[in-house]
N, CA, C and O of each residue as an XYZ file, in Angstrom:
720
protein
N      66.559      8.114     24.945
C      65.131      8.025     25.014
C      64.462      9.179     24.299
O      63.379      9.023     23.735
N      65.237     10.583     24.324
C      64.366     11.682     23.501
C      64.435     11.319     22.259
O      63.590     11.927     21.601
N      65.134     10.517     21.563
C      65.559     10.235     20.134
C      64.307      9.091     19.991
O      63.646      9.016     18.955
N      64.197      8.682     20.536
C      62.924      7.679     20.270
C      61.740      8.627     20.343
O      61.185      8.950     19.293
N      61.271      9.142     21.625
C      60.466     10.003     21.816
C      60.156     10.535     20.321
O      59.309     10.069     19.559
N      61.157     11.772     20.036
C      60.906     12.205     18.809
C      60.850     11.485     17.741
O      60.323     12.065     16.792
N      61.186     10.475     17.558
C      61.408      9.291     16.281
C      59.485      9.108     16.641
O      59.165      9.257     15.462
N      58.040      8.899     17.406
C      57.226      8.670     17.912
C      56.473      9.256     17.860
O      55.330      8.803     17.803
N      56.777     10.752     17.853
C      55.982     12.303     17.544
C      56.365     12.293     15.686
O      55.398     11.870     15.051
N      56.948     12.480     15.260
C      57.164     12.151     14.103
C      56.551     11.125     13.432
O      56.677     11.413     12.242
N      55.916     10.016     13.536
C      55.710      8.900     13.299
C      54.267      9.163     13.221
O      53.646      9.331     12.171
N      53.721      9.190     14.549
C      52.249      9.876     14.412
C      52.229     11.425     14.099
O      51.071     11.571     13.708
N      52.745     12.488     14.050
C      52.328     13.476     12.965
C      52.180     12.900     11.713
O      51.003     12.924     11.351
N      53.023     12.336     10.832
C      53.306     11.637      9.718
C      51.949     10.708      9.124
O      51.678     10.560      7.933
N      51.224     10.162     10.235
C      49.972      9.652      9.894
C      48.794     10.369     10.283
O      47.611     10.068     10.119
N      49.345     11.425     10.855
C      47.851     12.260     10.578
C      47.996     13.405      9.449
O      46.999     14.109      9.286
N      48.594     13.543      9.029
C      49.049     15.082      8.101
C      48.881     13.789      6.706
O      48.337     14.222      5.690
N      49.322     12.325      6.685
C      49.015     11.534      5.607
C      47.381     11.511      5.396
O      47.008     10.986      4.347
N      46.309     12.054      6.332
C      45.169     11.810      5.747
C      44.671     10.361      5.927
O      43.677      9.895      5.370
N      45.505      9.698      6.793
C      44.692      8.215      6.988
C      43.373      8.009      7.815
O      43.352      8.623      8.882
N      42.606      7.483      7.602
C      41.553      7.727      8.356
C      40.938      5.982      8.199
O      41.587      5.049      7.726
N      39.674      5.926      8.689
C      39.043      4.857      8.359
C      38.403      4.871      7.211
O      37.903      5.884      6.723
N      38.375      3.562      6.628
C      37.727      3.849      5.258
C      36.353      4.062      4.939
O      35.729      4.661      4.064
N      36.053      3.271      6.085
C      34.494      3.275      5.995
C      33.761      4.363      6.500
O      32.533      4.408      6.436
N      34.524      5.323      7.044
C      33.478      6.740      7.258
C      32.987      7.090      6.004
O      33.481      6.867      4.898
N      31.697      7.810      6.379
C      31.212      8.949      5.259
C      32.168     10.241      5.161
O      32.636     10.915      6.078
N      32.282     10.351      4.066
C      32.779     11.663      3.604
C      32.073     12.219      3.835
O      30.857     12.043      3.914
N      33.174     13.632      4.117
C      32.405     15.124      4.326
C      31.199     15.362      3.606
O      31.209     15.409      2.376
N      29.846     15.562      4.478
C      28.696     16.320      3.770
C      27.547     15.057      3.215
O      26.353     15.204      2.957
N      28.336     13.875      3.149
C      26.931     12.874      3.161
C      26.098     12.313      3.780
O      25.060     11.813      3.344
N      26.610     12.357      5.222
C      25.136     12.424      5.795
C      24.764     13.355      6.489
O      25.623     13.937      7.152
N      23.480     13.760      6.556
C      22.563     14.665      6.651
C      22.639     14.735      8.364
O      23.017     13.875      9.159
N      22.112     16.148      8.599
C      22.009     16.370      9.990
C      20.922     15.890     10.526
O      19.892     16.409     10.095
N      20.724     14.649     11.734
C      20.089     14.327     12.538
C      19.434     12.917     11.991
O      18.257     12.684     12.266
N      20.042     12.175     11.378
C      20.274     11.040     10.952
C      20.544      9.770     11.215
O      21.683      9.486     10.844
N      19.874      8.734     11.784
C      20.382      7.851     12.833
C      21.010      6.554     11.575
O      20.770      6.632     10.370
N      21.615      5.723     12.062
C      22.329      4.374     11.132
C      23.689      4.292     12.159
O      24.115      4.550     13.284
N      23.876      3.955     11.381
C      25.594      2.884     11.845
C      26.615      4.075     11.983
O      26.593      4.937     11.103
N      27.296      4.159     12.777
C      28.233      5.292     12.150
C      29.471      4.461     11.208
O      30.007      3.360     11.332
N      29.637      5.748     10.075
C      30.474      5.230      8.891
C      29.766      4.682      8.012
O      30.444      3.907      7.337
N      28.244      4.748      7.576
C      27.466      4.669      6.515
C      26.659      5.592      6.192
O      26.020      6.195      7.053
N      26.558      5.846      4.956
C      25.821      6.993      4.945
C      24.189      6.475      4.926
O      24.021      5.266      4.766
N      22.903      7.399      5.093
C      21.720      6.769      4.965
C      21.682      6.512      3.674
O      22.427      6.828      2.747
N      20.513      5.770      3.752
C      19.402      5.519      2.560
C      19.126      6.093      1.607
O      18.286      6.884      2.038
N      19.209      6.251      0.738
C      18.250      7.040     -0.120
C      16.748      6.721     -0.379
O      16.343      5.834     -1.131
N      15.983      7.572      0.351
C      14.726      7.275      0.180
C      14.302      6.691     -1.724
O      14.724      6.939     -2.853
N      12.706      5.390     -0.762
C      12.749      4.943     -2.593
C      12.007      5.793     -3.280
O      11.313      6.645     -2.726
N      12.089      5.632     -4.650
C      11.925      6.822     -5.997
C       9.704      6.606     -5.767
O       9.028      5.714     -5.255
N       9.317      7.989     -6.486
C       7.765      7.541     -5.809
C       7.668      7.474     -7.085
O       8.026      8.368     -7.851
N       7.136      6.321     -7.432
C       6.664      6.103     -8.760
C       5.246      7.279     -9.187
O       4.808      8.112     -8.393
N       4.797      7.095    -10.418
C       3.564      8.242    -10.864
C       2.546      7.128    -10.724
O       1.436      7.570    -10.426
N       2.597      5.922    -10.842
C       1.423      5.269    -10.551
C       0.894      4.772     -9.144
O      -0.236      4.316     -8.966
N       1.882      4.923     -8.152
C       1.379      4.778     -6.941
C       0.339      5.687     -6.416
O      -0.412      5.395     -5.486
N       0.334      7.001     -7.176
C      -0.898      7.567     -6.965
C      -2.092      7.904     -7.552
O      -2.127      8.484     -8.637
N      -3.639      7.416     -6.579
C      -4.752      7.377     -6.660
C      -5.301      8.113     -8.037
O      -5.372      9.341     -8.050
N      -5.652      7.409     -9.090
C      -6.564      8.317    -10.323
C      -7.304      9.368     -9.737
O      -7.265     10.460    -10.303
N      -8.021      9.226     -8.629
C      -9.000      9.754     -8.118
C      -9.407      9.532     -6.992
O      -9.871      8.461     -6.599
N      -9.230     10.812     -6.190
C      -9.083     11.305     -5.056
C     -11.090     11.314     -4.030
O     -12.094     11.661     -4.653
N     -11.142     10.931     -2.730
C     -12.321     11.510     -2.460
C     -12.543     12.350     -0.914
O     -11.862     12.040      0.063
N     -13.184     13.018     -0.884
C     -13.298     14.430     -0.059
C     -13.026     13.722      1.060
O     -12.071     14.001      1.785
N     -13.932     12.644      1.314
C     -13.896     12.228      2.437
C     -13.325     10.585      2.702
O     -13.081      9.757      1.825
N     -13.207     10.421      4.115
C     -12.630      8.830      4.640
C     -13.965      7.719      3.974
O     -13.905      6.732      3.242
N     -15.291      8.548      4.733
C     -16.249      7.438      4.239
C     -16.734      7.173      2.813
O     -17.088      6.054      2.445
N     -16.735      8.495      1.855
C     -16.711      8.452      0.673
C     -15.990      8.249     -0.672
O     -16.300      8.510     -1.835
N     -14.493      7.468      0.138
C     -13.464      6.980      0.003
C     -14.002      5.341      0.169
O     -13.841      4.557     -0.767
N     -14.499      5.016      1.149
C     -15.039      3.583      1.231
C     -15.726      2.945      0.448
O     -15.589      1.923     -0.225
N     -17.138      4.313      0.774
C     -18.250      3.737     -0.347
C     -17.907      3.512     -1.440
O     -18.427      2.558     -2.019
N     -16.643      4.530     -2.287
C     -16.867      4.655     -3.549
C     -16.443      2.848     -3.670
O     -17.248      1.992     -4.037
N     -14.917      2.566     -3.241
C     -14.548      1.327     -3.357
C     -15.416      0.239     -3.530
O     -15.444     -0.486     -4.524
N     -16.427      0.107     -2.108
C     -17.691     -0.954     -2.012
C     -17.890     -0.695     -3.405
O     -17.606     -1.630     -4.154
N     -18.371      0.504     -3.991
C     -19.384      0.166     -5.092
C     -18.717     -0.642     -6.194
O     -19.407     -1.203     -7.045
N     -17.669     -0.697     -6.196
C     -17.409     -0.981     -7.677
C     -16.704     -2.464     -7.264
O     -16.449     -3.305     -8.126
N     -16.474     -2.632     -6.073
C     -15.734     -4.248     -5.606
C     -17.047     -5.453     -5.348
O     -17.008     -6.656     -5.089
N     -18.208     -4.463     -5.562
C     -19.577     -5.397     -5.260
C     -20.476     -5.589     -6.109
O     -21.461     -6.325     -6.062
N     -19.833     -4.383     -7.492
C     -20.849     -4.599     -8.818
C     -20.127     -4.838     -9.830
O     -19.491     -3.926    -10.359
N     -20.075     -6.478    -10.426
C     -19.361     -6.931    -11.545
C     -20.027     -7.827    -12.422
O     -21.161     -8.232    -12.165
N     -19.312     -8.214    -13.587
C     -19.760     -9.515    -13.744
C     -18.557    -10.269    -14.648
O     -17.423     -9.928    -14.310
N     -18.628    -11.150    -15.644
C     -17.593    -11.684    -15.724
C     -17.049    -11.045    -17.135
O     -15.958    -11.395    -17.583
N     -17.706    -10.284    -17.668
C     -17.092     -9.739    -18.670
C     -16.383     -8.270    -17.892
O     -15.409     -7.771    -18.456
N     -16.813     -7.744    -16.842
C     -16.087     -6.769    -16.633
C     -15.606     -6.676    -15.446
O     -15.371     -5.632    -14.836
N     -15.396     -8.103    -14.978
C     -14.441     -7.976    -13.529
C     -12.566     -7.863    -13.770
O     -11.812     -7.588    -12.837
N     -12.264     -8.038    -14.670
C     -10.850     -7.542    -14.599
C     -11.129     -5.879    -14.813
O     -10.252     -5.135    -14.375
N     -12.267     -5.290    -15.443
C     -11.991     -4.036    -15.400
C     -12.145     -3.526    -14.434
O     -11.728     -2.424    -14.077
N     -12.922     -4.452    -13.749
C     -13.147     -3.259    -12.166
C     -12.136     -3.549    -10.912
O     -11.904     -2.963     -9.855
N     -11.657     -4.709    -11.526
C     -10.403     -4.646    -10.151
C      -9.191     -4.119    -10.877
O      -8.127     -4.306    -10.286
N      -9.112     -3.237    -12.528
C      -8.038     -2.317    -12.368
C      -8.408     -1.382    -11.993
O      -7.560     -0.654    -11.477
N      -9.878     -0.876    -12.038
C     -10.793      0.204    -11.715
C     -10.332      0.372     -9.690
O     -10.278      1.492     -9.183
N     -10.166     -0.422     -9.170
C     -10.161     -0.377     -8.074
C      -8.705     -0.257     -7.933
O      -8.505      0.718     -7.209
N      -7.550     -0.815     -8.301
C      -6.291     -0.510     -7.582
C      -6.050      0.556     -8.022
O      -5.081      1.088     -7.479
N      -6.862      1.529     -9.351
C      -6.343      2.926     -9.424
C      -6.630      3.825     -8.737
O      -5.892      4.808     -8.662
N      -8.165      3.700     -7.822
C      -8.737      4.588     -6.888
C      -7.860      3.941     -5.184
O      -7.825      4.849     -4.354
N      -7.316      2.781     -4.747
C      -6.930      2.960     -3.608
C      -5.051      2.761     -3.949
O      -4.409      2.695     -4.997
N      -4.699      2.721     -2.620
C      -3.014      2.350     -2.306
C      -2.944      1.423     -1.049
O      -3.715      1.071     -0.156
N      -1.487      1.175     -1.459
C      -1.297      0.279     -0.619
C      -1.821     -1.083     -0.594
O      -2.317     -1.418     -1.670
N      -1.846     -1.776      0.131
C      -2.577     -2.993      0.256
C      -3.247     -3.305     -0.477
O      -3.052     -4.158     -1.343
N      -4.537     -2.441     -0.215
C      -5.666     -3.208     -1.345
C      -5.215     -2.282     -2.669
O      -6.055     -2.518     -3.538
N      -4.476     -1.565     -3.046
C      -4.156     -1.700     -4.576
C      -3.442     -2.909     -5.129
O      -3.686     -3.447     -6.210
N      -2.578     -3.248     -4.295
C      -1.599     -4.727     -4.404
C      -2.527     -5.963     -4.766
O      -2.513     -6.750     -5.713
N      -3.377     -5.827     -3.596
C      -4.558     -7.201     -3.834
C      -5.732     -7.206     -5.030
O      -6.273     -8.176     -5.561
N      -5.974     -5.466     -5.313
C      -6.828     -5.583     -6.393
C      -6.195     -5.825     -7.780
O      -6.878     -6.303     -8.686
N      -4.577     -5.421     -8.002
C      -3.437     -6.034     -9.025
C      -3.974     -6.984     -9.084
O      -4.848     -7.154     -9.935
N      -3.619     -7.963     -8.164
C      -3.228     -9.305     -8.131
C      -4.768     -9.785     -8.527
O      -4.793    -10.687     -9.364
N      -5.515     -9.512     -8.249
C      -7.049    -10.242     -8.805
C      -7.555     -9.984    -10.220
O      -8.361    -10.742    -10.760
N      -7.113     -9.010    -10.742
C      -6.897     -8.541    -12.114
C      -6.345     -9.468    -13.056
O      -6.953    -10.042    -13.960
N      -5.295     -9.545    -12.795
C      -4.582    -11.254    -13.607
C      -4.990    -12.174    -13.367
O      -4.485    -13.145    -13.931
N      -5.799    -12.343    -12.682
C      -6.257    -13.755    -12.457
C      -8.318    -13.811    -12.762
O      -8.952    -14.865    -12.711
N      -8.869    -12.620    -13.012
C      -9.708    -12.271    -13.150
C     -10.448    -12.848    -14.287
O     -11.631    -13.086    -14.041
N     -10.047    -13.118    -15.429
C      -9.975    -13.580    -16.670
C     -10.400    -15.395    -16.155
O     -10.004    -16.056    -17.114
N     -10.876    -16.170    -15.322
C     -11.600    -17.042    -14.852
C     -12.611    -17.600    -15.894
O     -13.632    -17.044    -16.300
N     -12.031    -19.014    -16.299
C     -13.195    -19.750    -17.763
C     -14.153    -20.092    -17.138
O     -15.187    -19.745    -17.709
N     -14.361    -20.757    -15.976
C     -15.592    -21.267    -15.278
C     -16.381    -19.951    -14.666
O     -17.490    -20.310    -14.272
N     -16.170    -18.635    -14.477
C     -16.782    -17.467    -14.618
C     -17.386    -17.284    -15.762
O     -18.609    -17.159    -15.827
N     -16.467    -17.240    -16.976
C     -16.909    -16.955    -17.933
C     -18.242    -18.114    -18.642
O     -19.003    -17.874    -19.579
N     -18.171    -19.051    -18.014
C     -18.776    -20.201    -18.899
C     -20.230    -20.021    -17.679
O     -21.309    -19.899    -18.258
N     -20.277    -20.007    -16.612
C     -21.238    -19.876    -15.709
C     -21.466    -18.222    -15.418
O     -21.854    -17.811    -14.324
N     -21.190    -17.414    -16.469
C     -22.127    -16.348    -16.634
C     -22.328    -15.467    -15.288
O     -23.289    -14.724    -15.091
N     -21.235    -15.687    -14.388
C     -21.372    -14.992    -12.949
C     -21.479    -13.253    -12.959
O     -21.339    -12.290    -13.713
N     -21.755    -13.529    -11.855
C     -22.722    -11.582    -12.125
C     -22.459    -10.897    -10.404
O     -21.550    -11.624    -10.001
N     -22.667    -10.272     -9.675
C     -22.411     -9.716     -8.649
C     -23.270     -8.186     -8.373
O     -23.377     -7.265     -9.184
N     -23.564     -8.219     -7.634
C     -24.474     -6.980     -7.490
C     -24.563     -6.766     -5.747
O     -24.779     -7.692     -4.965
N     -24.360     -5.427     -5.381
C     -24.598     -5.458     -4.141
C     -24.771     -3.858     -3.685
O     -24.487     -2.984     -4.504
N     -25.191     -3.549     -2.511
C     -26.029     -2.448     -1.685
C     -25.235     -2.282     -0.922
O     -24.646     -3.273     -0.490
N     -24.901     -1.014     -0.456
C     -24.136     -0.531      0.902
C     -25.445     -0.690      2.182
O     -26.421      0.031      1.972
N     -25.487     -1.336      3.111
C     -26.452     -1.090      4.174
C     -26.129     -0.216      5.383
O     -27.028      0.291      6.055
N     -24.715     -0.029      5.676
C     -24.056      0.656      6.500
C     -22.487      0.918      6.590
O     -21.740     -0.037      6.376
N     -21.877      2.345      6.942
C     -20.762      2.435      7.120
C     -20.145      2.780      8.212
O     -21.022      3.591      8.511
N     -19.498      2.863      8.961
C     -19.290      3.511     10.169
C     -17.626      3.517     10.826
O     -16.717      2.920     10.250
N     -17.501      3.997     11.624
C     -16.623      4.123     12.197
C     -15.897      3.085     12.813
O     -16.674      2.138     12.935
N     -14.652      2.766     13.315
C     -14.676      1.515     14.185
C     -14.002      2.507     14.759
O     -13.098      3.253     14.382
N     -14.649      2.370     15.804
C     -14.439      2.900     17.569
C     -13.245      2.722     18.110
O     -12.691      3.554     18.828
N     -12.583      1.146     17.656
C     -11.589      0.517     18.234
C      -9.824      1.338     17.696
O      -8.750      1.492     18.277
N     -10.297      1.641     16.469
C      -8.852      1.753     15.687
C      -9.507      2.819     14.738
O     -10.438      2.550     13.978
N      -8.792      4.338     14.887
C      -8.482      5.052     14.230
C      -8.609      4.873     12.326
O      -7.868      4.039     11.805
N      -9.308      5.474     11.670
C      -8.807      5.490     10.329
C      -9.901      3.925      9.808
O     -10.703      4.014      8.879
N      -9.739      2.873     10.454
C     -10.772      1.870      9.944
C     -12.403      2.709     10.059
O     -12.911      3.690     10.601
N     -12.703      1.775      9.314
C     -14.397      1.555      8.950
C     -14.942      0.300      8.774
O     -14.381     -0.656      8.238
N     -16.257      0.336      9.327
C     -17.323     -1.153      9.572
C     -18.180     -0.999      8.569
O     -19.045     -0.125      8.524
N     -17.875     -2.233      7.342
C     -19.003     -1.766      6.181
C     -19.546     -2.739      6.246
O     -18.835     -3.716      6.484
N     -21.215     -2.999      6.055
C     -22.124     -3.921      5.949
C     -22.527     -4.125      4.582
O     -22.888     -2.957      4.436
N     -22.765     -4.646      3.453
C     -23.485     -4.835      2.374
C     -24.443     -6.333      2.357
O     -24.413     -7.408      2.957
N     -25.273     -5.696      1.306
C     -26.237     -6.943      0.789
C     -25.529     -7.557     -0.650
O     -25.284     -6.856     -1.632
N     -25.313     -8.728     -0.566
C     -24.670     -8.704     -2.002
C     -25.281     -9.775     -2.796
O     -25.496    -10.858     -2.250
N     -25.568     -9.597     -3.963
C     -26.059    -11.122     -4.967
C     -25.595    -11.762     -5.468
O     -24.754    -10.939     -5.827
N     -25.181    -12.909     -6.075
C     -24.494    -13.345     -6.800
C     -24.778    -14.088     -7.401
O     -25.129    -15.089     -6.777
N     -24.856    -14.204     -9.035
C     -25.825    -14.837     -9.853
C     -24.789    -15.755    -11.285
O     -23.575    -15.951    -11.338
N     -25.475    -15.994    -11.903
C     -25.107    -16.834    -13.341
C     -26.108    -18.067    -13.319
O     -27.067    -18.336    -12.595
N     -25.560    -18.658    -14.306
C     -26.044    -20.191    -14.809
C     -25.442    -21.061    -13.902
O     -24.513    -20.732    -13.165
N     -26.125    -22.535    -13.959
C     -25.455    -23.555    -13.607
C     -25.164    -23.455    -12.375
O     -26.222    -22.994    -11.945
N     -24.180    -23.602    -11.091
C     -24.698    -23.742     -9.612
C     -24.518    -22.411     -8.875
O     -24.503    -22.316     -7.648
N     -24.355    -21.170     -9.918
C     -24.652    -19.981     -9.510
C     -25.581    -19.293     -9.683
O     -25.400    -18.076     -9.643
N     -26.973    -19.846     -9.950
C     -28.098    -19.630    -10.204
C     -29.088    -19.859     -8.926
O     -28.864    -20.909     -8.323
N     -29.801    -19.311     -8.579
C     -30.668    -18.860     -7.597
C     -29.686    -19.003     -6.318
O     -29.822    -19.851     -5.437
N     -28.888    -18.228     -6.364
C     -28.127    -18.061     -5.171
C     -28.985    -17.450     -4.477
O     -29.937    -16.966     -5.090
N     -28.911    -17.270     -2.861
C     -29.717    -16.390     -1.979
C     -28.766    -14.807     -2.095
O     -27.688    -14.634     -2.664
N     -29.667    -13.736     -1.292
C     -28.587    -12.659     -1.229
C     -27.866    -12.779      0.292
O     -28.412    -13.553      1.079
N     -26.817    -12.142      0.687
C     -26.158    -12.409      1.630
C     -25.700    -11.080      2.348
O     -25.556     -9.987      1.801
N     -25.549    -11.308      3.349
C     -25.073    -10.168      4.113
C     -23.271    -10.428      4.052
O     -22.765    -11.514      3.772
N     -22.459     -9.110      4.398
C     -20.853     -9.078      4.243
C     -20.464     -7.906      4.996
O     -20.813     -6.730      4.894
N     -19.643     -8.507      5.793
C     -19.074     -7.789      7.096
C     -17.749     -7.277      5.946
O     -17.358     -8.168      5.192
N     -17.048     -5.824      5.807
C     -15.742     -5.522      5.594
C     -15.461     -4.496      6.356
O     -16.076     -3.457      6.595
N     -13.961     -5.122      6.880
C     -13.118     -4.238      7.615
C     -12.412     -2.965      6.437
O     -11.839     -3.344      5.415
N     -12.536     -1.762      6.707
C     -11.318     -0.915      5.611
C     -10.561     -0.096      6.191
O     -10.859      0.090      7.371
N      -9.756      0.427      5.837
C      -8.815      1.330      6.201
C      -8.868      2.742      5.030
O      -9.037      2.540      3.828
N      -8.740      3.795      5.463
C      -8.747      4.647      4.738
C      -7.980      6.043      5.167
O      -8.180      6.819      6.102
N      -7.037      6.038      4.111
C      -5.893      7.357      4.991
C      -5.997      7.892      3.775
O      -6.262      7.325      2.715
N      -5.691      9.435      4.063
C      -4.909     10.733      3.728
C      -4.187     10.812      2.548
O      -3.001     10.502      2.659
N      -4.589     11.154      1.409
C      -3.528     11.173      0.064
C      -3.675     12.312     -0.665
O      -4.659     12.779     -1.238
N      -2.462     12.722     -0.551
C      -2.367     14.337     -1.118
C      -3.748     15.188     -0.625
O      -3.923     15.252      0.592
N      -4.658     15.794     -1.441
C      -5.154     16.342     -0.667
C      -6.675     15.463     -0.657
O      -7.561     16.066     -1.261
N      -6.995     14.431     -0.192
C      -8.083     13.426     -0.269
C      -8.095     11.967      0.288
O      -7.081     11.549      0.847
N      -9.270     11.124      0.152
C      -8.981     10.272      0.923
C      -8.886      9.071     -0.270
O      -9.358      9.131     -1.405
N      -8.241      8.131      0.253
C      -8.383      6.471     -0.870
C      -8.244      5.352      0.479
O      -7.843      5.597      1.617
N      -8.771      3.941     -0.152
C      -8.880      2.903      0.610
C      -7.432      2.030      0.596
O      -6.985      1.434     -0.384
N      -6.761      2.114      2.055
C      -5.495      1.322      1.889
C      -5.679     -0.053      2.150
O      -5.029     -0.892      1.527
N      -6.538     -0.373      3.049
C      -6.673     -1.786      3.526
C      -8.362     -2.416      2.944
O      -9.255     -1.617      3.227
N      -8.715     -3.344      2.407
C     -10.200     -3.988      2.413
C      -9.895     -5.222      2.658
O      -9.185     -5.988      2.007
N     -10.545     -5.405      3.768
C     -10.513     -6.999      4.602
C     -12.026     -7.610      4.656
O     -12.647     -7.136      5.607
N     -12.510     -8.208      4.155
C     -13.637     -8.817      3.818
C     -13.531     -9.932      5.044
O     -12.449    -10.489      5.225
N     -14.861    -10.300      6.020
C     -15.036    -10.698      6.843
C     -15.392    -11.910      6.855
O     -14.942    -12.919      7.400
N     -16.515    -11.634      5.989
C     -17.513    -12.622      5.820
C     -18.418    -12.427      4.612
O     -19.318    -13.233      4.377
């Protein structure tokens, strides 16, 4: 029985001094201290920050971060609404940079162009929402004009929800949710 014994101690020294291990651990030193995942994977590599994800232009404040947006998402017309919705995804992030992309390509509209549409509008109020941190309650008057059945439009009132956070050292609009 000691001949086995030792034949057993031998056998397992032999596979630990071989360096066998599991394969799927991380090697020494790749993952970082205090790191949660799977054990035997290493993390993530955070994703790369692109140079255009950030804001052309920065503003002092949350609400003057809003307004600036309102102004230029409420004064267009059809020769220069693709410029102002690139004009707009360069001043916010997030969300509404995504959504002001996306209206940009599609901005270029023949029945705009052929009915001469126009847009004009007034900040009437901005404020806080009480409810949720970081949002704002914007009110505008807005017009909306051209030829043909966009002609004597009335002006209208427009409820928008926004969001506005923290970027580098200033504020930009992440969320614009138009109400009404």
């Amino acid at each position: 029985m000691s001949r086995l014994r030792a034949l057993a101690a031998a056998a397992a020294a032999g596979v630990a001094l071989s360096g066998c291990a599991n394969p799927d651990a991380p090697a020494p030193g790749l993952a970082s201290e205090g790191t949660s995942g799977n054990a035997g994977e290493p993390p993530a590599p955070a994703p790369p920050r692109l140079p255009d994800q950030d804001p052309a232009s920065l503003q002092a404040t949350a609400e003057a971060a809003v307004e600036r947006f309102a102004a230029v998402y409420t004064n267009w017309d059809y020769r220069t609404l693709a410029v102002e919705q690139h004009a707009l995804a360069s001043i916010s992030v997030g969300a509404a940079r995504l959504q002001a992309r996306q209206a940009a390509v599609s901005a270029r509209n023949q029945l705009l162009a052929r009915a001469h549409v126009w847009s004009r509008g007034v900040i009437l109020s901005v404020s806080r929402d009480r409810a949720r941190p970081g949002w704002w309650v914007l009110v505008t008057r807005e017009q909306t004009g051209g030829s043909g059945e966009y002609r004597s439009l009335p002006a209208t009132l427009h409820v928008t929800l926004a969001l506005a956070v923290a970027v580098n050292r200033g504020w930009a609009v992440s969320q614009w949710q138009p109400q009404s």
